[in-house]
Structures are given as C-alpha cells and as structure tokens.
C-alpha positions in Angstrom: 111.6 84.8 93.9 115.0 86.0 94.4 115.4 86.6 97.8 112.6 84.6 99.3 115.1 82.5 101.0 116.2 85.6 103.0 112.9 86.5 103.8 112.0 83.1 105.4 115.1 83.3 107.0 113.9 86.5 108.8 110.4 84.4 109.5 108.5 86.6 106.7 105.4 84.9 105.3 105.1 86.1 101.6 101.8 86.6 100.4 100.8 87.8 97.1 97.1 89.5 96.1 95.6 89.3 92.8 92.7 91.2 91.3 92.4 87.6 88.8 89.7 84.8 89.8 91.3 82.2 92.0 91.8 79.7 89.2 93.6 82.2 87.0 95.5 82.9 90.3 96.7 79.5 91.2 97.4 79.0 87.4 99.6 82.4 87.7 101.5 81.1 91.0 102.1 77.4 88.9 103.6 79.2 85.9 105.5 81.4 87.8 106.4 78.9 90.0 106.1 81.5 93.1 107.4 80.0 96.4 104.6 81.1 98.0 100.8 82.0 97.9 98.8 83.9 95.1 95.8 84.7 96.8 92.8 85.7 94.8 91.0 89.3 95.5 88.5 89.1 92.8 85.8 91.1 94.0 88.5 93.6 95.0 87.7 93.6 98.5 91.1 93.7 100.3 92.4 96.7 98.4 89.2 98.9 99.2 90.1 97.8 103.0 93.9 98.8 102.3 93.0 101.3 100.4 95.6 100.4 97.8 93.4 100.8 94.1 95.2 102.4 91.4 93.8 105.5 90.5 95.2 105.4 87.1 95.6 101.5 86.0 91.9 99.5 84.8 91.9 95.9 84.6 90.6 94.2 81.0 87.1 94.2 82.1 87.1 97.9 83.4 87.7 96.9 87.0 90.5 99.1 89.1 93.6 97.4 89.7 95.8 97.7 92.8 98.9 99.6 92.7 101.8 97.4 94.0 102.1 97.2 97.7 104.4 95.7 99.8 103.1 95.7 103.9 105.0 94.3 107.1 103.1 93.1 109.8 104.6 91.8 112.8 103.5 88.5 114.6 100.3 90.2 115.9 99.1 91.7 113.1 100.2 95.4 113.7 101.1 96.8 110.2 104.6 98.1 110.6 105.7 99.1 107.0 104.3 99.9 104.3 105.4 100.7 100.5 103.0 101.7 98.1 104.5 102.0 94.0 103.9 104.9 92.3 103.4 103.2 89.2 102.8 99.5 88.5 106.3 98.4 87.0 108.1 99.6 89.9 108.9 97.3 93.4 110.0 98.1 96.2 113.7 97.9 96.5 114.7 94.2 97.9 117.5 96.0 100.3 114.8 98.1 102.4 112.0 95.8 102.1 115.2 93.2 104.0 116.1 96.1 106.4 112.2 96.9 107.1 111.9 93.4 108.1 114.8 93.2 110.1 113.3 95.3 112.5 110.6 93.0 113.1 112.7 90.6 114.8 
C-alpha cells in the first residue's frame, strides 16, 4: 500500500473486510503482500451492520458484495468519516482520506 506509511504515521490502523472465507482472505493479504489485516466477513455480517452491500455487484456464488468503504474512527470508536464508492473500481482519493485523518489527531 502506497501510503500506508503515512497513515501509520498519523496512528491509523488499516483494516481491510472481505466477503471471501478466511483462508482465501489470508491467502489474498499473502499475495498481495498487504501491510496490514484482511479480515474475513464471510457470512456478510459486518456490511449488513454498516450497511455497506452493493446493491448492484453479486459475488460468484450469488452472494451481495460490499461496495468499497473507507470509515475513520477515532480512538474510542466514534465513526468520524466515512466514504462509500459509487462503483467498485473506484477508491477513495488518498489526499482526503490523509486530510480526514488528520483531523483525528
């Protein structure tokens, strides 16, 4: 990840969520080589509780797939900023997901 260094710097933790089962998740993290955590949400719990499923995007076996969503929180837990994509391929720009956790500090 590019700019993981800058977000440790700013004392982000970087998780990320997968709809994959956790061994296809940890092998996803390894062949990426991802400087942090691929977490697995297989039974697509954690986006129904975000509320962050794709209305559009299905997963191989028919399953929804979460749209791409970037969430602050601060130290206790208090989401502060969120960006949801409005389609899959597209990230949330490095420079305001930097400023966004600037303000954390």
């Amino acid at each position: 990840m590019k700019h993981f260094d800058e977000l440790k710097a700013l004392d982000v933790q970087v998780l990320g969520v997968s709809v994959d089962p956790p061994d296809k998740a940890r092998l996803t993290q390894e062949k990426l080589k991802t400087p942090f955590p691929i977490l697995s949400d297989s039974k697509r719990e954690v986006m129904q509780l975000y509320g962050t499923r794709s209305p559009a995007y299905r997963a191989a076996d028919g399953g929804t797939l979460n749209t791409p969503t970037l969430v602050l929180a601060d130290r206790t837990g208090t989401i502060r900023w969120i960006h949801q994509a409005p389609d899959y391929k597209i990230r949330a720009p490095i420079s305001e997901v930097l400023a966004e956790a600037r303000k954390l500090k």
